[in-house]
C-alpha positions as CSV (number, residue, x, y, z in Angstrom):
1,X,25.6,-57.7,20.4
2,X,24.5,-61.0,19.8
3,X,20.9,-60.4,19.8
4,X,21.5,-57.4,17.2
5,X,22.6,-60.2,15.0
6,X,20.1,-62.5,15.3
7,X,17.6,-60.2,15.0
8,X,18.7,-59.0,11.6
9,X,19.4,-62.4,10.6
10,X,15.7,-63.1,11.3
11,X,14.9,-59.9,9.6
12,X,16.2,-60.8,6.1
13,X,16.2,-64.5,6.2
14,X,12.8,-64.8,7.3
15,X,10.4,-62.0,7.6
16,X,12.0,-59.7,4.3
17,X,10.8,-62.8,2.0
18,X,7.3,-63.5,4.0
19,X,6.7,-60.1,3.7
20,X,7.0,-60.1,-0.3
21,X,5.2,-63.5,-0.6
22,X,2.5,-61.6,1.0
23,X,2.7,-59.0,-1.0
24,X,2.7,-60.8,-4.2
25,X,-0.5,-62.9,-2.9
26,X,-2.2,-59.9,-2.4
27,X,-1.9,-58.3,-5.2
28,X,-2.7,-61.6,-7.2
29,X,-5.9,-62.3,-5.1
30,X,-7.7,-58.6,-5.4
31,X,-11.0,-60.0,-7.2
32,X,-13.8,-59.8,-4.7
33,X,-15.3,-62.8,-3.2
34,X,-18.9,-63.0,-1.2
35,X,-18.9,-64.5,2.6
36,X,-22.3,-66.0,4.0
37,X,-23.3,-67.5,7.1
38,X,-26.2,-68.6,5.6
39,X,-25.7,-72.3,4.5
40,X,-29.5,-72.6,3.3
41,X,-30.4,-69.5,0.9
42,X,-27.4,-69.3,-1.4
43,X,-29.3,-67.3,-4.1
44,X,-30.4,-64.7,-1.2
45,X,-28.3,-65.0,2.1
46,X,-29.8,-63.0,5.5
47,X,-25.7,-62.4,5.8
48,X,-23.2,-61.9,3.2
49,X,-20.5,-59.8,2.7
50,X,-18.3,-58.7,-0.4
51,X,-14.1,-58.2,0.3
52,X,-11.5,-59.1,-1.7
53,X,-9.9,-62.5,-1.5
54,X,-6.9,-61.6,-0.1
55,X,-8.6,-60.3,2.7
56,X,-10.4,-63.2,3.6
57,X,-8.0,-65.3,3.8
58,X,-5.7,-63.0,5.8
59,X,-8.5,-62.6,8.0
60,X,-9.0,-66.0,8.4
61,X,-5.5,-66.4,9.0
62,X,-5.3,-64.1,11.9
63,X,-8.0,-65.0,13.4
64,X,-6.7,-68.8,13.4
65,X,-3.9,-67.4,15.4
66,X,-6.1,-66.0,17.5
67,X,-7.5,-68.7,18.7
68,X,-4.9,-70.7,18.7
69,X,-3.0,-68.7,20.9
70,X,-6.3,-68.0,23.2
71,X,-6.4,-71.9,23.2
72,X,-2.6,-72.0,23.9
73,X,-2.7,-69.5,26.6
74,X,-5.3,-71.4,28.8
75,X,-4.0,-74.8,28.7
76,X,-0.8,-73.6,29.6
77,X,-2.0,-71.8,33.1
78,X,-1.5,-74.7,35.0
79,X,2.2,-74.0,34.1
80,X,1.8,-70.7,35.0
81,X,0.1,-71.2,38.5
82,X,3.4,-73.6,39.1
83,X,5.7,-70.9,38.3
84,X,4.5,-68.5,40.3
85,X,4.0,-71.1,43.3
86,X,7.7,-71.9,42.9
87,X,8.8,-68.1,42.7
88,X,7.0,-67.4,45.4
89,X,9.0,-70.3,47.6
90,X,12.2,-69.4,46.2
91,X,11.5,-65.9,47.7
92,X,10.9,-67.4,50.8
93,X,13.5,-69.6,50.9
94,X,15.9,-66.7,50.4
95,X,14.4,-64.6,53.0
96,X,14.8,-67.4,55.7
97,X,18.8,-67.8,54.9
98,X,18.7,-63.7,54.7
99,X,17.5,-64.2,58.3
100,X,19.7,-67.3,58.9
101,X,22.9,-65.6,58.3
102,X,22.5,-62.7,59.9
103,X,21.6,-64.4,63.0
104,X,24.8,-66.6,62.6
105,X,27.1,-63.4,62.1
106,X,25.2,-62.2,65.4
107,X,26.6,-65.3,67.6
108,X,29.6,-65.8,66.2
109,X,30.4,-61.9,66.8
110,X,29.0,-62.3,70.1
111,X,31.3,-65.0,71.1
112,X,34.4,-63.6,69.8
113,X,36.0,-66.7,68.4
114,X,39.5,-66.9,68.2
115,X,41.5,-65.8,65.5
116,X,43.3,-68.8,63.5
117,X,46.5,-66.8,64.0
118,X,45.6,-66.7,68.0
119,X,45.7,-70.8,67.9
120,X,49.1,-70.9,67.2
């Protein structure tokens, strides 16, 4: 219930606003803006392209995520690799007192210790 909460709270609060800013910004930034890769021959570039503004930077934006979270995701594998190392153990560790206990309930069935109402 909780999370139905939060999650709209996040909805309005948060991503309704971001979403309009964005809006807005694009609709402000429509005139059209050349990209080169050619740092040399400004008048005539081997690469250019024509897109909106908005578009470019969006672009630019997403693909600084990108790479961010690429970057984000590999230095974090050790992490990873020590997760699944310690998951791995716990399941073990839980296996052998599986096995433990059931080889307890095996002797003490076997020899038939008496009741506490016996000892009286």
């Amino acid at each position: 219930m909780l999370g139905k909460v939060a999650h709209r709270l996040w909805t309005v609060l948060i991503v309704l606003p971001l979403a309009v800013v964005l809006i807005v910004f694009g609709v402000a930034n429509r005139q059209v803006v050349q990209i080169s890769l050619d740092p040399v021959a400004t008048d005539a570039p081997w690469f250019a392209v024509s897109v909106p503004l908005f578009v470019a930077l969006f672009g630019a934006l997403i693909l600084g995520v990108l790479i961010g979270g690429i970057a984000t995701w590999f230095t974090q594998g050790a992490y990873r690799k020590e997760a699944r190392q310690k998951k791995m153990e716990a399941t073990k560790l839980a296996r052998e007192r599986d096995v433990q206990k059931e080889q307890l309930n095996k002797l003490s069935g076997a020899r038939a210790l008496p009741s506490p109402a016996s000892l009286r």
